[in-house]
TIGU-502143 format. One line per field, with one value per residue (C-alpha): residue number from 1; residue in one letter; x, y, z. Coordinates in steps of 0.05 Angstrom, whole numbers, plus 5000, padded with zeros to 4 digits. Layout:
% residues N
i: NUM	... $
aa: A	... $
X: X	... $
Y: Y	... $
Z: Z	... $
This chain:
% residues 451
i: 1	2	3	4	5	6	7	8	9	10	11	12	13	14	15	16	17	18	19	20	21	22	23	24	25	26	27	28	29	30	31	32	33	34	35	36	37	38	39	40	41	42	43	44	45	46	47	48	49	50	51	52	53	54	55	56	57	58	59	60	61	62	63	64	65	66	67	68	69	70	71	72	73	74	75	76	77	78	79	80	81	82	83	84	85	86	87	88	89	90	91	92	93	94	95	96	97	98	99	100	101	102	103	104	105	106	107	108	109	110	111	112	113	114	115	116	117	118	119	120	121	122	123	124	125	126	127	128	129	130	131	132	133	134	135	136	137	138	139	140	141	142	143	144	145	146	147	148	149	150	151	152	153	154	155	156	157	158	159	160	161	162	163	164	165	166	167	168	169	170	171	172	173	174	175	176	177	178	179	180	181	182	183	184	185	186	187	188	189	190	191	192	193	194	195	196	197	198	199	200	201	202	203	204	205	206	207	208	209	210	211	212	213	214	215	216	217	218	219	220	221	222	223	224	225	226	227	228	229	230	231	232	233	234	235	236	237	238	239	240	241	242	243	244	245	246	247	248	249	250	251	252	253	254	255	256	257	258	259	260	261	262	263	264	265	266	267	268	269	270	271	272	273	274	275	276	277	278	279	280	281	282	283	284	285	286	287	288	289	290	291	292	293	294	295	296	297	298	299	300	301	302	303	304	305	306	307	308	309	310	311	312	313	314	315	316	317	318	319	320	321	322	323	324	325	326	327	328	329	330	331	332	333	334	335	336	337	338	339	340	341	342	343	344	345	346	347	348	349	350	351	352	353	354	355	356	357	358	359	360	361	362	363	364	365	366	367	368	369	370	371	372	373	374	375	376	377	378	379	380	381	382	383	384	385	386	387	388	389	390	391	392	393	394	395	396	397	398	399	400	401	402	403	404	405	406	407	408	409	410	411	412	413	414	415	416	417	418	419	420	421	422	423	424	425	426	427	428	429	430	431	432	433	434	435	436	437	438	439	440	441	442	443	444	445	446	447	448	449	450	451 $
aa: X	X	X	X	X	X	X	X	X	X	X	X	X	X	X	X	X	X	X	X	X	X	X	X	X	X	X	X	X	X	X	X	X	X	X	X	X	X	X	X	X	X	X	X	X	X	X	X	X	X	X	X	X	X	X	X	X	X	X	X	X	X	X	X	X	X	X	X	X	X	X	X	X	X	X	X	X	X	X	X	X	X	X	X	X	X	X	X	X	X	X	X	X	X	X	X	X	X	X	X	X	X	X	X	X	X	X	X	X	X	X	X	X	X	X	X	X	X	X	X	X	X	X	X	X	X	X	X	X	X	X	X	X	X	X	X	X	X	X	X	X	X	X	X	X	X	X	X	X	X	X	X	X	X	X	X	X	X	X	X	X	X	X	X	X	X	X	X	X	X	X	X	X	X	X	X	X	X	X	X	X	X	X	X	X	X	X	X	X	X	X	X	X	X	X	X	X	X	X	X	X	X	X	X	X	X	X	X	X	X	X	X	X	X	X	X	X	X	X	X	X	X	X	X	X	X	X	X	X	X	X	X	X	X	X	X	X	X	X	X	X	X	X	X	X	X	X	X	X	X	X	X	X	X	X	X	X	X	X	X	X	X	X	X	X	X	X	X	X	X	X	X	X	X	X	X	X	X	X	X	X	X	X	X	X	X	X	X	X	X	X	X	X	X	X	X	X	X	X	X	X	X	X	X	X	X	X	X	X	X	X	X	X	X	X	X	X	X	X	X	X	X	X	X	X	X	X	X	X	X	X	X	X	X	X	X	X	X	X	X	X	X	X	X	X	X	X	X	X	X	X	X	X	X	X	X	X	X	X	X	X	X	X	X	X	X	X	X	X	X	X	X	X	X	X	X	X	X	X	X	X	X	X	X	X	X	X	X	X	X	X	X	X	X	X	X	X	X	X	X	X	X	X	X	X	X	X	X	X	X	X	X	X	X	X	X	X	X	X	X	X	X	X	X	X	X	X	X	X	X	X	X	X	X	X	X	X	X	X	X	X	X	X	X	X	X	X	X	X	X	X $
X: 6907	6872	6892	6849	6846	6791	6798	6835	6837	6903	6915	6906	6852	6792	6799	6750	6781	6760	6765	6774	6824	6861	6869	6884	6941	6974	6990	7034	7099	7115	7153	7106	7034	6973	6923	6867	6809	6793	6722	6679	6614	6560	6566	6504	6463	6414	6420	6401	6331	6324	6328	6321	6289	6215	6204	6235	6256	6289	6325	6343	6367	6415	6448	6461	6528	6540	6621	6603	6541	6583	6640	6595	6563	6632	6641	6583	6606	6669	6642	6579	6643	6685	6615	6613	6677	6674	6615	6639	6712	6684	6623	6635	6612	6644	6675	6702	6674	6665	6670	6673	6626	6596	6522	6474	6431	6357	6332	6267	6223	6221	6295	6328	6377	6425	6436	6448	6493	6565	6583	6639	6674	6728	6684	6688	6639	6627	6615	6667	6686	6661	6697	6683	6751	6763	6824	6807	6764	6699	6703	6764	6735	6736	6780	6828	6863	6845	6893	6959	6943	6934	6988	6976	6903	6896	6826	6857	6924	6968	6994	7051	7059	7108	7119	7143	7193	7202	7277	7255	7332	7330	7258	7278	7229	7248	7193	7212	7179	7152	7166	7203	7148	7085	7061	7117	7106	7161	7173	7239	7233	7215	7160	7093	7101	7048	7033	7012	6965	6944	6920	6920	6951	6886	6860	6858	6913	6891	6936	6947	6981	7040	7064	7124	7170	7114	7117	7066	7055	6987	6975	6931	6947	6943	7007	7061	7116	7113	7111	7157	7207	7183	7212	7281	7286	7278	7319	7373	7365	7363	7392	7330	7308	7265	7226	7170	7158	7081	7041	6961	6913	6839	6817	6752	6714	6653	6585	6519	6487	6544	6540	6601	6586	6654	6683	6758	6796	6852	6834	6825	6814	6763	6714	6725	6662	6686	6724	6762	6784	6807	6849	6885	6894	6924	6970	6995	7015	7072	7063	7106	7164	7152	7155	7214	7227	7165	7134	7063	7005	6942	6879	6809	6752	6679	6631	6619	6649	6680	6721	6748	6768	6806	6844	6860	6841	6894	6908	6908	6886	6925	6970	6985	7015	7049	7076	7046	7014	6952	6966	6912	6844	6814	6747	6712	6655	6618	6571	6534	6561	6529	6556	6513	6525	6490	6460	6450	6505	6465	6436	6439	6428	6475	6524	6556	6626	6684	6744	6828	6864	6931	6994	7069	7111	7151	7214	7182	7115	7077	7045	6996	6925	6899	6842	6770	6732	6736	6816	6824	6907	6894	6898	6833	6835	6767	6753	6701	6689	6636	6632	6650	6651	6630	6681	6729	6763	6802	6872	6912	6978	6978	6948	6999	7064	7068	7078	7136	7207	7228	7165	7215	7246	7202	7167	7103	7060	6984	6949	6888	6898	6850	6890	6969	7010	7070	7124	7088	7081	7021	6984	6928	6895	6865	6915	6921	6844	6827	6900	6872	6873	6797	6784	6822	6795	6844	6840	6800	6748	6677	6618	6615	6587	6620	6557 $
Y: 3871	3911	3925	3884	3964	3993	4057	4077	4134	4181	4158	4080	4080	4058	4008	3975	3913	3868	3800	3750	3803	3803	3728	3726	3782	3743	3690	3730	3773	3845	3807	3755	3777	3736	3754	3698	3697	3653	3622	3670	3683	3726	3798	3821	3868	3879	3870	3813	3819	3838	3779	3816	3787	3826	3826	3875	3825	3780	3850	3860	3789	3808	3883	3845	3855	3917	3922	3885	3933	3984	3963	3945	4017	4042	4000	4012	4094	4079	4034	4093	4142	4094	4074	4156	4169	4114	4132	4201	4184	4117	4121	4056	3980	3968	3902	3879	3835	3759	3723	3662	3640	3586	3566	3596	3550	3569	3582	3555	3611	3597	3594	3632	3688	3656	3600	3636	3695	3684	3656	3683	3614	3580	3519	3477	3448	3363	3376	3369	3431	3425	3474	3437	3459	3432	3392	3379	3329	3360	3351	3355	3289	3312	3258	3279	3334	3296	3230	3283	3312	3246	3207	3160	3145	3148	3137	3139	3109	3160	3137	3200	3268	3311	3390	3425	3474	3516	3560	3636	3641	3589	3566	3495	3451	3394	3343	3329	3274	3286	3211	3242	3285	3292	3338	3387	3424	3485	3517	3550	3580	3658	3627	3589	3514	3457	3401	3343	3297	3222	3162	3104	3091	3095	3158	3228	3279	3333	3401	3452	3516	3536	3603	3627	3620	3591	3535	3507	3446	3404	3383	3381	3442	3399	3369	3424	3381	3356	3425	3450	3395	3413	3482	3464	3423	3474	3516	3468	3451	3526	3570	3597	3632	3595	3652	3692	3761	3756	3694	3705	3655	3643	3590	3544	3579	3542	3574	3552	3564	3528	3460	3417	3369	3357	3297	3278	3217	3237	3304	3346	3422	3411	3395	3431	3452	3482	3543	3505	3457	3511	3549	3482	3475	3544	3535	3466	3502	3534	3590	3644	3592	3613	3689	3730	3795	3853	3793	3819	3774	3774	3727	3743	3728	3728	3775	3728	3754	3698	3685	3765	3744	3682	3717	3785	3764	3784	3722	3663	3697	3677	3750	3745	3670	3684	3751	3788	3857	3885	3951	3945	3923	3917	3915	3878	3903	3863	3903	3903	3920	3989	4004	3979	3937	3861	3883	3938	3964	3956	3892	3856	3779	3777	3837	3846	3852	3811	3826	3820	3832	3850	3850	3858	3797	3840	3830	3820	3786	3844	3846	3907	3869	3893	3945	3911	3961	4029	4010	4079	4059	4012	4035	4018	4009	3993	3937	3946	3885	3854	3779	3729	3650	3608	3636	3664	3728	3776	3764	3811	3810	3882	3911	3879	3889	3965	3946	3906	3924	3907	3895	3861	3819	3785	3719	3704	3647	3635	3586	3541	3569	3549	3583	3595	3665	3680	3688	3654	3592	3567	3512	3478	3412	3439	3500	3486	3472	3540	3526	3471	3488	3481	3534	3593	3607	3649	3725	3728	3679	3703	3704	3630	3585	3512	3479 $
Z: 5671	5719	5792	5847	5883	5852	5891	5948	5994	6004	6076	6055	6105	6061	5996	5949	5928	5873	5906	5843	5811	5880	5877	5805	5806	5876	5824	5791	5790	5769	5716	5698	5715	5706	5668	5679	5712	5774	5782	5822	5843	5809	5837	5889	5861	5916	5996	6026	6054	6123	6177	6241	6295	6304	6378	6422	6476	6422	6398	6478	6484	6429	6458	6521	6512	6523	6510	6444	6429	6435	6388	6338	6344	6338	6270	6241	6241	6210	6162	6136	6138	6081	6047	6035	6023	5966	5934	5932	5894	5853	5810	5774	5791	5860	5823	5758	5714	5736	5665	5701	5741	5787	5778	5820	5862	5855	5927	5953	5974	6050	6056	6115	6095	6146	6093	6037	6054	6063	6124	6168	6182	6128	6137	6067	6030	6026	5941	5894	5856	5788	5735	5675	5623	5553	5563	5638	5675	5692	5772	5824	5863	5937	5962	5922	5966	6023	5997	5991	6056	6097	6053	6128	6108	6034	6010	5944	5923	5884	5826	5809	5827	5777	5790	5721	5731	5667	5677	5657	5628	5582	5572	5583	5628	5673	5712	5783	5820	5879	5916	5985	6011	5963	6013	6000	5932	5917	5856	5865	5790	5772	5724	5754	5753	5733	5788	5756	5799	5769	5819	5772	5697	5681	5720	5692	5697	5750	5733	5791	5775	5821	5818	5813	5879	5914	5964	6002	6049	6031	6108	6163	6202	6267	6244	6263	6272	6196	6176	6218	6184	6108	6128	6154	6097	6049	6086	6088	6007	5996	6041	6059	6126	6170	6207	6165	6167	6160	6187	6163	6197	6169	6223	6211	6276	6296	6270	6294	6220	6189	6205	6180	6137	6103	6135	6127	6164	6199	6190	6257	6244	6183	6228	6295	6330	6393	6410	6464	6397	6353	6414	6419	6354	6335	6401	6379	6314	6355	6309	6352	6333	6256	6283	6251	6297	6285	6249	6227	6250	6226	6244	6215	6267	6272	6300	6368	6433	6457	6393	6393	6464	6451	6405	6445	6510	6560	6599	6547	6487	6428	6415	6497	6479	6421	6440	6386	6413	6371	6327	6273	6261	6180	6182	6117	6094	6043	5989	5923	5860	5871	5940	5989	6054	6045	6109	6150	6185	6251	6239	6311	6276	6215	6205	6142	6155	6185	6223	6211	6274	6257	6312	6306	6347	6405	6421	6497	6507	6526	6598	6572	6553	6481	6492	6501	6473	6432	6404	6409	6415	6354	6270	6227	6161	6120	6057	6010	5967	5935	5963	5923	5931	5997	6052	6005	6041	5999	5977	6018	5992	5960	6022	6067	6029	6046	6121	6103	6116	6047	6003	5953	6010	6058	6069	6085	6109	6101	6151	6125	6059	5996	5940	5936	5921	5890	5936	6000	6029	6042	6089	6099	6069	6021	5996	5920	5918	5878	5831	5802	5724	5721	5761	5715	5648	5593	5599	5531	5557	5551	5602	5626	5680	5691	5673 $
């Protein structure tokens, strides 16, 4: 199966990466790949049109800012330097082939580019995922995830959860029940593992696929302390270490054209709409607690001031809490199957890339405030990809591995996760939504939709 790095530059400074492919091969190990393909979205093979605003005071109203001007300036150079450098070393399709696709909707011809490009938030959608499978029911229902995560407010009464374990030594499979903590799924086997979900006798069997060595932790992320306790446990049950050496956070930031419509009780971050929420969310998280020594930290962010500042800012930004001091910044650029940016580079309404601010946990919290501006002190790397899904970001496990001590030996934690990866835990209410057996089609499937 093919690599999700397309191309790559000899300083690791500029990658394409196939996003589907990345997702697929995080599934996964070196001894047991995967070789299927994950529901994705049709490739772009044009740039958006242009939404700029025409008048020149609305364009003024917009560069008001003119630290952020500047950085964006600043970005949009290195991003036409990687664009180049691409082009010039990759002549192909800037993505593999999606044989399995989602349904496009047909747009009305008045509808506003700002509802139909992908948004820069990890808001979720109120619509069930439908990935229609011979074998499988035709929908996930959306309460579903919702009744393991909030096991305190069920709208739907589980019947039996089983995880099957199959022993890569002997073949042999064994069905454990998961009655202590349904929120808790591990598979402590080299081989991937099947989670069986049913809510009555009666009710159909909903498969999710659990890779090998995978745990995660199907929760609100509000609710630390329960997590926190799902990881002593398993460090108590299996000798495991409780600190990770790579904590990835993908939090639901507000958006003003993303309104939330998904709606779950007892949920809290789901539907955040202020930035003062989601700082007290991510703080109540305790998340430097999780922090192994020259832990690497990553949080992806949107183009708004405000939420660059809450993360970096130097007196109650996020790193300055935590103790984590800022070393790189990956800057993803989203592009057509033939190379170009969705929008233009300098667009001043709707840019088309998004931001991973990566820090290292010191050994000190550090009293020297992350650079505002040019991060001349700070390492850029570049992603190309062509976007995929509604919010989906790039798997970034075989980008981030490199900068681990011991790429063979290291643990790592993602934060509001929608898929799971070999090796890591994951967490977030709706982590196992894109394992669900539906979504993954054989890797001899032909061209398909759902539908």
């Amino acid at each position: 199966m093919a690599s999700p790095i397309l191309w790559q530059n000899k300083g690791k400074t500029v990658t394409l990466l196939d996003i589907p492919r990345s997702i697929a091969a995080a599934q996964g190990t070196l001894q047991q790949p995967c070789h299927d393909h994950v529901l994705s979205a049709a490739p772009l093979h044009a740039p958006f049109l242009s939404n700029e605003p025409k008048s020149e005071k609305a364009r003024v109203k917009l560069r008001d800012n003119t630290m952020e001007q500047q950085l964006h300036e600043e970005y949009a150079r290195l991003l036409e330097q990687a664009v180049q450098e691409a082009r010039g070393a990759h002549a192909r399709e800037w993505c593999l082939p999606r044989p399995y696709v989602q349904d496009t909707p047909r747009l009305a011809k008045k509808r506003k580019l700002s509802d139909i490009i992908i948004p820069s938030t990890s808001a979720t959608s109120s619509s069930s995922t439908n990935c229609e499978r011979p074998g499988q029911p035709a929908d996930l229902p959306p309460d579903l995830l919702p009744s393991l995560a909030h096991p305190g407010g069920q709208t739907v009464n589980l019947h039996r959860m089983r995880l099957r374990q199959t022993h890569s030594s002997t073949g042999d499979s064994a069905d454990e029940d998961m009655t202590v903590d349904p929120r808790l799924v591990a598979n402590a086997s080299a081989s991937a593992a099947s989670l069986a979900v049913s809510t009555t006798t009666q009710s159909p069997i909903y498969r999710f696929r659990i890779p090998a060595q995978a745990t995660c932790y199907l929760s609100d992320c509000s609710d630390a302390r329960s997590f926190r306790a799902a990881i002593r446990a398993q460090a108590q049950q299996r000798d495991t270490r409780k600190a990770f050496d790579c904590i990835l956070l993908d939090p639901p930031w507000p958006n003003r054209s993303v309104k939330r419509t998904h709606q779950t009780a007892g949920s809290t971050y789901a539907t955040l709409a202020t930035l003062h929420a989601v700082r007290a969310v991510l703080l109540g998280m305790d998340v430097d607690m999780l922090m192994a020594e020259d832990c690497l930290v990553g949080v992806w962010i949107t183009n708004r001031p405000a939420v660059r500042d809450l993360v970096l800012g130097a007196h109650g930004g996020l790193f300055a809490c935590w103790g984590v001091e800022l070393v790189e910044e990956w800057v993803w650029l989203k592009t057509t199957a033939h190379g170009e940016p969705v929008t233009q580079l300098d667009a001043l309404w709707r840019k088309p890339y998004e931001v991973l601010l990566l820090g290292r946990k010191q050994r000190r919290a550090s009293s020297r405030p992350a650079p505002p501006g040019g991060l001349d002190e700070v390492k850029r790397r570049v992603i190309l990809s062509v976007p995929d899904l509604h919010s989906r970001k790039p798997c970034l496990k075989a980008l981030v591995e490199p900068l681990m001590a011991d790429a063979d030996d290291y643990r790592a934690l993602e934060v509001f996760a929608r898929h799971l990866v070999a090796g890591w835990w994951s967490w977030g209410d709706e982590c196992i939504k894109f394992n669900w057996e539906g979504c993954w089609r054989g890797e001899d499937a032909e061209h398909t939709s759902p539908d």
